[in-house]
C-alpha positions as CSV (number, residue, x, y, z in Angstrom):
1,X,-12.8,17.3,-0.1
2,X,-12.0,20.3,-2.3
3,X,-9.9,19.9,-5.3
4,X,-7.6,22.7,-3.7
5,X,-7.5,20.7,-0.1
6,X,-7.1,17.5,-2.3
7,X,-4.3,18.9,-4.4
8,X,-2.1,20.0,-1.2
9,X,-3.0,17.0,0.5
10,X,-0.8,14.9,-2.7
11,X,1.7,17.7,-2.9
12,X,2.5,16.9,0.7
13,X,2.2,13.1,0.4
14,X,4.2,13.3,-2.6
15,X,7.1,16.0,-1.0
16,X,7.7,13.4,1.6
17,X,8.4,10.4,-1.1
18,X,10.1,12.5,-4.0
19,X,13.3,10.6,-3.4
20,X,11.8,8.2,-4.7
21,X,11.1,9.8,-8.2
22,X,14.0,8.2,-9.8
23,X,13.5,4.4,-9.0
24,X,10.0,5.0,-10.6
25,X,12.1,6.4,-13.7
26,X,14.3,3.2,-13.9
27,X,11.5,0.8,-14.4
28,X,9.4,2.8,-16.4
29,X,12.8,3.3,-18.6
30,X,13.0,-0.6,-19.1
31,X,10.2,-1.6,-21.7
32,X,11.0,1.7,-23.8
33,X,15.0,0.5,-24.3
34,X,13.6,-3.0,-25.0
35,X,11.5,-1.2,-28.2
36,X,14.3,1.0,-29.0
37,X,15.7,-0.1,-32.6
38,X,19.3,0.8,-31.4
39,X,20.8,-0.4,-34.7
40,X,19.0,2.2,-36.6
41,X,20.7,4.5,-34.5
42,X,24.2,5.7,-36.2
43,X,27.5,5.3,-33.7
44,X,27.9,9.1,-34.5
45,X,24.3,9.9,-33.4
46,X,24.7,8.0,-30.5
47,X,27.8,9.6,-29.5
48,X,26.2,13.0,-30.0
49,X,23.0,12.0,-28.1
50,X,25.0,10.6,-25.1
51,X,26.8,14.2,-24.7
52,X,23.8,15.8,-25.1
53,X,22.5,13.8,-22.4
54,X,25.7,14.1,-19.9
55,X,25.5,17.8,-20.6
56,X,21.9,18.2,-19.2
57,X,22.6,16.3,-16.5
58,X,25.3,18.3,-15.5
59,X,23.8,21.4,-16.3
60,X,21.4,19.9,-13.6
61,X,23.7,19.8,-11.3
62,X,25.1,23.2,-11.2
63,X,22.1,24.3,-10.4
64,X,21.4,22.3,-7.5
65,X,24.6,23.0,-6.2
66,X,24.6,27.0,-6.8
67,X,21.4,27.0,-4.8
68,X,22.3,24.4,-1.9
69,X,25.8,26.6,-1.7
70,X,24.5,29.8,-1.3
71,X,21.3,28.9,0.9
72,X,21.2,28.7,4.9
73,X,19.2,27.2,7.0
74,X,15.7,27.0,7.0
75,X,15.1,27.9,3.3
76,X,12.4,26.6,1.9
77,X,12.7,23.7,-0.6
78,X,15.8,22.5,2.0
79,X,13.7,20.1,4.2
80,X,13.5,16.5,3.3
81,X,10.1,14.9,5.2
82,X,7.7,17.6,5.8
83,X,7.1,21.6,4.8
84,X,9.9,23.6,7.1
85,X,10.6,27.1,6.4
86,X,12.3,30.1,8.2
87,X,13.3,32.1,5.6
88,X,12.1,32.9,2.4
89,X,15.1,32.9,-0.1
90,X,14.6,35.5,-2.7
91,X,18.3,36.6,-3.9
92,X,20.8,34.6,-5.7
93,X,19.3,31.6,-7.7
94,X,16.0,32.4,-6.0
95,X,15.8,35.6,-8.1
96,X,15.2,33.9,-11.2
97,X,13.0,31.2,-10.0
98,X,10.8,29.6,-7.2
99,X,11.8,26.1,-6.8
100,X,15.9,26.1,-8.6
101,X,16.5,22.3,-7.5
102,X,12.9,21.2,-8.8
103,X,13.9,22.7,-12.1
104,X,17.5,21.0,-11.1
105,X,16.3,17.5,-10.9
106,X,14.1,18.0,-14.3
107,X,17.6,18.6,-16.4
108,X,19.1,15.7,-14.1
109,X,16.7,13.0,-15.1
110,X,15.9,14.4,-18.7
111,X,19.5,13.8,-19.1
112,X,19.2,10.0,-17.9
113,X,15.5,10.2,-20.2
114,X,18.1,11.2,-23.5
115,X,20.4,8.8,-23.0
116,X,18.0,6.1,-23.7
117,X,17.8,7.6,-27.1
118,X,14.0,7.1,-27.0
119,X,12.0,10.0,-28.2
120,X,8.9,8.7,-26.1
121,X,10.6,7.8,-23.1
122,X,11.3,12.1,-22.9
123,X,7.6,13.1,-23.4
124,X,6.4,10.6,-21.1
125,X,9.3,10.9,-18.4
126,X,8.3,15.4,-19.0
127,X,5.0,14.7,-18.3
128,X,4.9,12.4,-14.8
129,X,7.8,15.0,-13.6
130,X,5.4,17.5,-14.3
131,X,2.6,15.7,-12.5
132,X,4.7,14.7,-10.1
133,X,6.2,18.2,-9.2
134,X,3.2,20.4,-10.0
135,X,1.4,18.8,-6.6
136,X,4.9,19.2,-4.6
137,X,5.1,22.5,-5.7
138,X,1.5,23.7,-5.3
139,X,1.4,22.3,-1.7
140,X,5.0,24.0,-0.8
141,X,3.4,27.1,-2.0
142,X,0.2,27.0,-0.2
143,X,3.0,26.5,2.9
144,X,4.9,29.6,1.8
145,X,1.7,31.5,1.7
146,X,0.2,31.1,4.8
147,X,3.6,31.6,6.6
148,X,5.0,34.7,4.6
149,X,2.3,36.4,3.5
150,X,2.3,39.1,0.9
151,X,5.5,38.6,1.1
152,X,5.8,35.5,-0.5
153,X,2.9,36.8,-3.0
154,X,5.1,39.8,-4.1
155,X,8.2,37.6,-4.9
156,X,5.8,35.0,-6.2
157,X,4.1,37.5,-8.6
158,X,7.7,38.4,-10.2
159,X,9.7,35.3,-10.1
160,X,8.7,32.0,-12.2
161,X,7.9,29.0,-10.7
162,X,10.0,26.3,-12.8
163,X,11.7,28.3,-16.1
164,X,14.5,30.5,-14.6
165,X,13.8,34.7,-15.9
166,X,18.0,34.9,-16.3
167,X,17.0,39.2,-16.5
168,X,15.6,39.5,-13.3
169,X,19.2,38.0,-11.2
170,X,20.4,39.5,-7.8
171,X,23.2,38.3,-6.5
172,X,23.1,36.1,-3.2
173,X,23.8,37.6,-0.2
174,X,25.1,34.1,1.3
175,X,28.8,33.2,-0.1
176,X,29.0,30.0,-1.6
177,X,29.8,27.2,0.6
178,X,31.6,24.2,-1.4
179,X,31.2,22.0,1.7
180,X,27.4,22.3,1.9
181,X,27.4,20.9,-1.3
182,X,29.7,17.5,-0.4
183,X,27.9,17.3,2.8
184,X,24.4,17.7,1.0
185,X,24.6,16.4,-2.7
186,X,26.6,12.8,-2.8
187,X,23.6,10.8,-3.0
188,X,22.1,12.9,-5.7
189,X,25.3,12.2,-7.5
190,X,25.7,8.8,-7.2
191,X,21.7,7.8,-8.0
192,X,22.2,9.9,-11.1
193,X,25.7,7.9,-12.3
194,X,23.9,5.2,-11.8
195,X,20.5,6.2,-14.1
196,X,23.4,6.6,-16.5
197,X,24.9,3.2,-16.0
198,X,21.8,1.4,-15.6
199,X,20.5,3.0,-19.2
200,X,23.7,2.1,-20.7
201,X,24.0,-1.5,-19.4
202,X,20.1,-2.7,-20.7
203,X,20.8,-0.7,-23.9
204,X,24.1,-3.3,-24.4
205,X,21.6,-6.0,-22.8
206,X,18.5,-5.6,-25.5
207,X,21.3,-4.6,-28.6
208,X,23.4,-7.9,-28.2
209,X,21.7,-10.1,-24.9
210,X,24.4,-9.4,-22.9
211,X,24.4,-6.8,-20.0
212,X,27.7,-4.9,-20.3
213,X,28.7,-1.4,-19.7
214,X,31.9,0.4,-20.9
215,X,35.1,0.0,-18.7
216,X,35.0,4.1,-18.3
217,X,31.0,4.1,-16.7
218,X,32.1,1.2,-14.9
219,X,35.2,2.4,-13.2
220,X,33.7,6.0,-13.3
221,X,30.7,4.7,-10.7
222,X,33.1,2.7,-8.5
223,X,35.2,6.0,-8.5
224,X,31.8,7.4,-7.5
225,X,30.9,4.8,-4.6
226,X,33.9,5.2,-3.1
227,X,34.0,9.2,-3.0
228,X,30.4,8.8,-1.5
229,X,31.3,6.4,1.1
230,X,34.0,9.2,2.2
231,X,31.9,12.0,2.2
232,X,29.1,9.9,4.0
233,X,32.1,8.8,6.8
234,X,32.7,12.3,7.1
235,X,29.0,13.8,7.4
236,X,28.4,11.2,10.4
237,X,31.3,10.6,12.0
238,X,33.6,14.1,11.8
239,X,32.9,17.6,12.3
240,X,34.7,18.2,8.8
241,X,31.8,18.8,6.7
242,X,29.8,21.0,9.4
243,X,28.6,24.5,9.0
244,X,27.0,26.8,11.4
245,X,23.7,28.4,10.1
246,X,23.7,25.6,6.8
247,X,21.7,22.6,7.0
């Protein structure tokens, strides 16, 4: 098999499992907490570096939900199981790069990756995203290509792939829908509160052998499950959160 074949053949295999990106993150996260020397690590710097991380994760987040607002259906990058594609998006977020909620996840998760306060735990966690996501993305591309054309080729050739050209912006010519985004983005929400509280809780666990978290995470993620078990009740079982021409 050719190494081009072989990469799209991962890309694809791996597109249909990315979900599952995070629960690799969470074990791998475990034996670099364990070797973390948290006491070396000043209450102030803490503080600092668990900001830092909320802020990336947030950051993350906006982007994801800028592009899932203002895309319709049958963008690319929308589908969840195999490579679909009616439209090519090329205004709004899509202006200033090719795949906005693969460069979304990546501040997600190197938010979660911070807040361990391991410095090795972030090169390592970069590194299988980018292995990870460089076989999604070539495969999605190949897609794009043989469907689009030189058109695909001439956006390709001026928008990045992954790091966002801010210069090159044109606004979206779909308005923003808030309700695509609590129909689409719960789960996304709620997996990432709990990277946060599961990083927290074995950081308490390895510093003092018990596995607490701080009242605030804690009620802050049952504030969470509950919001996501009424936006999930209202996806399936109401027309509340439906949206002609929105997936």
């Amino acid at each position: 098999m050719a190494l081009i074949q072989s990469m799209e053949r991962q890309g694809n295999f791996l597109f249909r499992y990315r979900g599952q990106f995070p629960i690799l993150l969470f074990f791998l996260a475990i034996p670099f907490i364990y070797s973390t020397n948290y006491n070396a690590i000043s209450n102030q710097a803490q503080v600092y570096f668990g900001y830092f991380a909320i802020i990336l994760s947030i950051i993350g987040f906006l982007v994801r939900f800028y592009t899932i607002g203002t895309t319709t259906k049958g963008t690319s990058g929308r589908n969840t199981t195999s490579q679909v594609a009616t439209v090519l998006n090329s205004t709004g977020i899509y202006s200033i790069v090719r795949h906005p909620l693969y460069f979304g996840n990546y501040l997600i998760w190197l938010g979660v990756a911070v807040f361990t306060f391991n410095s090795y735990f972030v090169i390592i966690m970069s590194l299988l995203f980018w292995l990870y996501y460089e076989r999604i993305i070539f495969a999605e591309e190949q897609f794009l290509e043989s469907k689009f054309g030189d058109k695909f080729i001439n956006w390709s050739n001026i928008v990045p792939a992954f790091i966002p050209s801010f210069l090159r912006f044109t606004s979206s010519k779909i308005p923003f829908s808030i309700i695509s985004v609590l129909r689409r983005e719960y789960a996304s929400v709620l997996s990432s509160i709990i990277g946060f509280v599961f990083v927290e809780g074995f950081r308490n666990y390895f510093s003092t052998k018990f596995w607490v978290v701080s009242s605030f995470s804690f009620q802050f993620l049952i504030a969470a499950v509950i919001i996501v078990l009424i936006l999930r009740s209202l996806k399936h079982y109401t027309n509340l959160l439906c949206e002609d021409d929105r997936s």
